[in-house]
N, C-alpha and C positions, 0 to 999 in steps of 0.2 A: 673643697669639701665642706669647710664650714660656710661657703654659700648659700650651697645646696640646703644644708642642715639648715639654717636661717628659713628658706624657701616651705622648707617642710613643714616645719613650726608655725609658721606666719598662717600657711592654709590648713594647718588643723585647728589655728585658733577662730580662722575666717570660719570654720564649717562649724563648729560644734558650737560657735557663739550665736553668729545668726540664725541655727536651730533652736536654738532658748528664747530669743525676742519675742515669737506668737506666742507663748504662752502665759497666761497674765500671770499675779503671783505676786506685784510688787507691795513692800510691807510698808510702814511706819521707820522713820530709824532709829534704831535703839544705841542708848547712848550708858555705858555702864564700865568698868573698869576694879583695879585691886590698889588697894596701896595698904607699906611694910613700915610701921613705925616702930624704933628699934631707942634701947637702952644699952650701951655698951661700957664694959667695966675692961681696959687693954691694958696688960704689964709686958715689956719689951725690953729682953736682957741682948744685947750682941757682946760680941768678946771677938779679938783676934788684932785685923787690922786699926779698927777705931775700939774702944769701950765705952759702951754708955747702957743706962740704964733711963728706964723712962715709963709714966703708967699716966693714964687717962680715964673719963670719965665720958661720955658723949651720948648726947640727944641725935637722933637724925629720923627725918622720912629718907631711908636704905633706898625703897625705890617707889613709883607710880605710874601705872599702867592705866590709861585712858583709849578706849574700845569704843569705834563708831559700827556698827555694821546695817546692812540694810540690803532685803530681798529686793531686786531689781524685777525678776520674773520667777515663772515655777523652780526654775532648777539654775539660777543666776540668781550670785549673790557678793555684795561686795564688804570690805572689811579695812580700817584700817587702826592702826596701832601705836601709839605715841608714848615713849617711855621718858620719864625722869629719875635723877639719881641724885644720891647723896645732898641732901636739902637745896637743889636746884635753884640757884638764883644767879641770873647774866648778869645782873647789876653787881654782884659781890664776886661774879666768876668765882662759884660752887657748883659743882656737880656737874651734869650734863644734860642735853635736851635731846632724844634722840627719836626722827621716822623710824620705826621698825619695822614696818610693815602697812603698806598702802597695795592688797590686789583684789580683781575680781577672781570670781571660782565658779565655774560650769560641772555641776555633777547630773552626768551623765545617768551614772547608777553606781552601786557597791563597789563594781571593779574596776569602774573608769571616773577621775574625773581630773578636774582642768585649773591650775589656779595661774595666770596671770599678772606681773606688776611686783611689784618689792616685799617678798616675804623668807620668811624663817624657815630654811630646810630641814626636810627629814634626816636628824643623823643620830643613829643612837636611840636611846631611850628618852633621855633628859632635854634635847636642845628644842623641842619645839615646844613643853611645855616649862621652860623654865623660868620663865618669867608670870606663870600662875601661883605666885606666892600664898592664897591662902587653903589650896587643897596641897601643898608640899608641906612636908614635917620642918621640914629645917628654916633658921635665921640666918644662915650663912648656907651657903650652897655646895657641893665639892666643887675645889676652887678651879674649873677648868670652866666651869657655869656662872661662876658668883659675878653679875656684872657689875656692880658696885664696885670692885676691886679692877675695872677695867682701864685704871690710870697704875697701877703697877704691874702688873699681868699682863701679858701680850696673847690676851685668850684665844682670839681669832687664830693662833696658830697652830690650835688643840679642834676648833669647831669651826663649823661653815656658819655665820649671820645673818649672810644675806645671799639668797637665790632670786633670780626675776623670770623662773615658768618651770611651771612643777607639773606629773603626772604622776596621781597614786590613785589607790585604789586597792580595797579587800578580795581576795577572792575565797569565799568559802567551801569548804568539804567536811560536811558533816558537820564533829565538835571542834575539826581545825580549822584555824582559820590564815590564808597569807597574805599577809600585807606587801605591798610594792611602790617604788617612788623612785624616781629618775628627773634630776634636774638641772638648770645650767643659771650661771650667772656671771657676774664681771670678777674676776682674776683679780689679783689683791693689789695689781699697781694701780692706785686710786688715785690722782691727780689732789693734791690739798694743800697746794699753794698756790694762790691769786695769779703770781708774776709769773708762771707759768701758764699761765691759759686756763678757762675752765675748771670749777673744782668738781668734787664728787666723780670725776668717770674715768674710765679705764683709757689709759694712756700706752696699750698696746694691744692685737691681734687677737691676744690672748683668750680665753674663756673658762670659768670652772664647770665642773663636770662632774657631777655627784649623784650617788641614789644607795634606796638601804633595802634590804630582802628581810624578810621576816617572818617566824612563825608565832601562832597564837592557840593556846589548848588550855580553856580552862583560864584559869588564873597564873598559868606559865607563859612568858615571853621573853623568843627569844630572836634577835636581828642582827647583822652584820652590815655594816654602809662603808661605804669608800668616797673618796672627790678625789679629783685631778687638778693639776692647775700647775702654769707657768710662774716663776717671780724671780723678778729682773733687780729688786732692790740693793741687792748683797753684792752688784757691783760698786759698790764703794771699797769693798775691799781691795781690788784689783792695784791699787799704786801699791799696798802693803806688800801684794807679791808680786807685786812686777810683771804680771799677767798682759794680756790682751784684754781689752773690753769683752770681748766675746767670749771668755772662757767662763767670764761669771754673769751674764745675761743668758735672761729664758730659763732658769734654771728649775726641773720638775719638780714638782713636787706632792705627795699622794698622801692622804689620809686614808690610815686603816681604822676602823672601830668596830668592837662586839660588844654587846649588852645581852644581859638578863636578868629578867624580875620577876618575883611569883611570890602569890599570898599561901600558905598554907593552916586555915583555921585561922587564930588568931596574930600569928608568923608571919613577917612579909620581909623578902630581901631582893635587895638591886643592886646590881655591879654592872661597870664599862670600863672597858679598855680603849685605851687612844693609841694609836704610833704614827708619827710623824716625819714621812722620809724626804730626803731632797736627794738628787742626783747630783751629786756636786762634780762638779768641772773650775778647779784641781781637784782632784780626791782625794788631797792630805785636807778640805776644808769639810770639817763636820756640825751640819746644822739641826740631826737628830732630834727627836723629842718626845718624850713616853707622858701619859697620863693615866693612872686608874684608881676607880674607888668603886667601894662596897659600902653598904648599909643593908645591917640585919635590925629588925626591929621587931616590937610586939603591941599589940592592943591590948593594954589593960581595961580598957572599958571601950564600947563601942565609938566614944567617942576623944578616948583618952590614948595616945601612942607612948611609945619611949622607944629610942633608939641609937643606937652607934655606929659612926663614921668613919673610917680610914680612905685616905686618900692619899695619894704620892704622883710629884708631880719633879721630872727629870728635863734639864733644859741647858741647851749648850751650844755655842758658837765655838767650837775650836779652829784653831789655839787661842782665841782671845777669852772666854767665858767660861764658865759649868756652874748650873746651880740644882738643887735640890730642896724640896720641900715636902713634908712628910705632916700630914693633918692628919689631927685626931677631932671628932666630935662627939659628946656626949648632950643628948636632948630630950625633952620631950614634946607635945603639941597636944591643946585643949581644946576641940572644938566645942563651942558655948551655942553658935546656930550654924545655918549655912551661911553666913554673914560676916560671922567672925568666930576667931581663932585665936586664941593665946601661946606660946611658944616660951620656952626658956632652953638655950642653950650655950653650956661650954665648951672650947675650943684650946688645943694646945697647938702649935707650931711648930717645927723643931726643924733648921734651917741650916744650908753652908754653901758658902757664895767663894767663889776659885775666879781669879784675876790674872791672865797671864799676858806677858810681854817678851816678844824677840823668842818664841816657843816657851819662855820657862816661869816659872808662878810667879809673881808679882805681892800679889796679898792675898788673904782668906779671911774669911769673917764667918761667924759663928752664930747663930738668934734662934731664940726660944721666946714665945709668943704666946699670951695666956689669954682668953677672951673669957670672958661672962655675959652674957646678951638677954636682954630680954624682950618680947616684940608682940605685937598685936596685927594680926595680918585681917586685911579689909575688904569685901566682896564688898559693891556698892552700884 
């Protein structure tokens, strides 16, 4: 079956691509990108198993987003996307360097088109444009987004990153409008150690399987997306129970997600839901995971916002794990031109991390989390 599917895909990229070559079209390439220069003031209380207290002061470029794209022909167009984080330097091993996104795109028309090669899927409201830092209000992102925070966060288990062949496309009636998107990519066993063979690629059969439905009226939107996918990682646990290898390989797993956002006058509010299910095989092991936030905000001036953030975010490996985090944000955002953007925003955290051993608690820790931030976001 996934041959066949292979075979499908292959000739409708063969047909709809060499249909775009006759037609001229191709451009100059433009070369432009955003970058998030951030001031942060951190106080960090934990209580329980350890106590400590701890506060900080920090400069950083958050993040940088470097945009090549360039028209190939009329309706052929290619794009690719190079991210940096937290003051990025190999030499100091800071930050990170990341392809986000390297593909061509065939549009057909409004209700069809084609995009090819390593990008950002449709899921939700937030994930394809979150890394457009200076048209978002916020310095910090709801944390299922924030990729800066992608060395303590195990994001990827809340959103999909990377797809390689997407179809969407608008279809309108009337003042409604439906949005659609169906796409596939490599499955989360990624090969990323040398002595094993080959880094970067899928080290089983597997394939993900994602797309989001969507309504649009007005200044209301509203979508629901799902992904499939196998992962095979979590047989490390298998000695712990004395399993078979095969009881904890292949094991499914599905993202659910809804969102909606809508401006009303000078009013704008956005909320998503995440749930993250595994089919676990034993079914005393639970790898569960919930995600969701909201932001209601206001325009005080056309080009002045203010706004408030809750977020909570549920995460658990039973019996070994549970944790929870519950984000508060208070902010606002100063657009000065289309160029740049001024932001000030605070942040509370409020946290509890559960440690269990041989089924029964082990330790529990405690943290509340203060942020003060202030950032200048970069169109360039």
């Amino acid at each position: 079956m996934i041959k066949n599917s292979l075979l499908t895909i292959t000739a409708i990229i063969l047909i709809t691509f060499s249909s775009a070559y006759p037609q001229a079209g191709e451009s100059d390439l433009q070369v432009f990108g955003f970058f998030q220069a951030t001031f942060r003031n951190h106080k960090n209380v934990v209580e329980g198993f350890v106590n400590r207290k701890h506060s900080s002061n920090t400069f950083a470029i958050q993040q940088m987003n470097i945009f090549l794209q360039k028209d190939l022909a009329r309706k052929l167009s290619a794009f690719i996307n190079i991210e940096l984080l937290n003051n990025y330097s190999s030499i100091k091993k800071w930050g990170a360097l990341n392809l986000e996104e390297a593909w061509v795109m065939y549009r057909s028309s409004t209700q069809f088109n084609v995009k090819a090669g390593l990008l950002i899927p449709t899921f939700n409201h937030l994930n394809e444009i979150k890394n457009r830092t200076p048209i978002l209000p916020y310095i910090y992102r709801p944390l299922a987004y924030e990729t800066s925070f992608i060395e303590e966060f195990p994001l990827e288990e809340f959103v999909p990153n990377r797809a390689y062949f997407q179809l969407f496309g608008m279809i309108p009636h009337n003042e409604l409008k439906i949005d659609w998107a169906a796409y596939i990519g490599n499955s989360a066993n990624i090969n990323s150690n040398p002595a094993e063979g080959q880094t970067g690629v899928d080290t089983t059969r597997q394939m993900l399987v994602g797309g989001r439905i969507g309504l649009r009226f007005r200044d209301l939107k509203f979508g629901i997306s799902t992904t499939f996918d196998k992962i095979k990682y979590f047989e490390v646990y298998r000695d712990y129970f004395g399993h078979a290898p095969f009881n904890l390989e292949a094991m499914n797993r599905y993202r659910f997600g809804c969102d909606l956002s809508f401006k009303l006058e000078k009013v704008f509010f956005e909320g998503e839901f995440i749930n993250v299910e595994y089919e676990e095989n034993p079914d005393f092991l639970e790898l569960d995971k919930k995600f969701y936030y909201w932001t209601a905000g206001v325009y005080l001036k056309e080009e002045f916002a203010s706004y408030f953030t809750y977020s909570r975010m549920k995460s658990k490996v039973k019996p070994f794990f549970r944790g929870n985090f519950s984000v508060y944000y208070l902010g606002s955002a100063y657009t000065i031109n289309e160029r740049l953007t001024l932001k000030a925003q605070y942040g509370y955290v409020d946290w509890d991390d559960e440690v269990f051993y041989d089924l029964n608690p082990l330790f529990e820790l405690d943290g509340k989390d203060h942020y003060f931030s202030l950032a200048c976001s970069v169109y360039f």
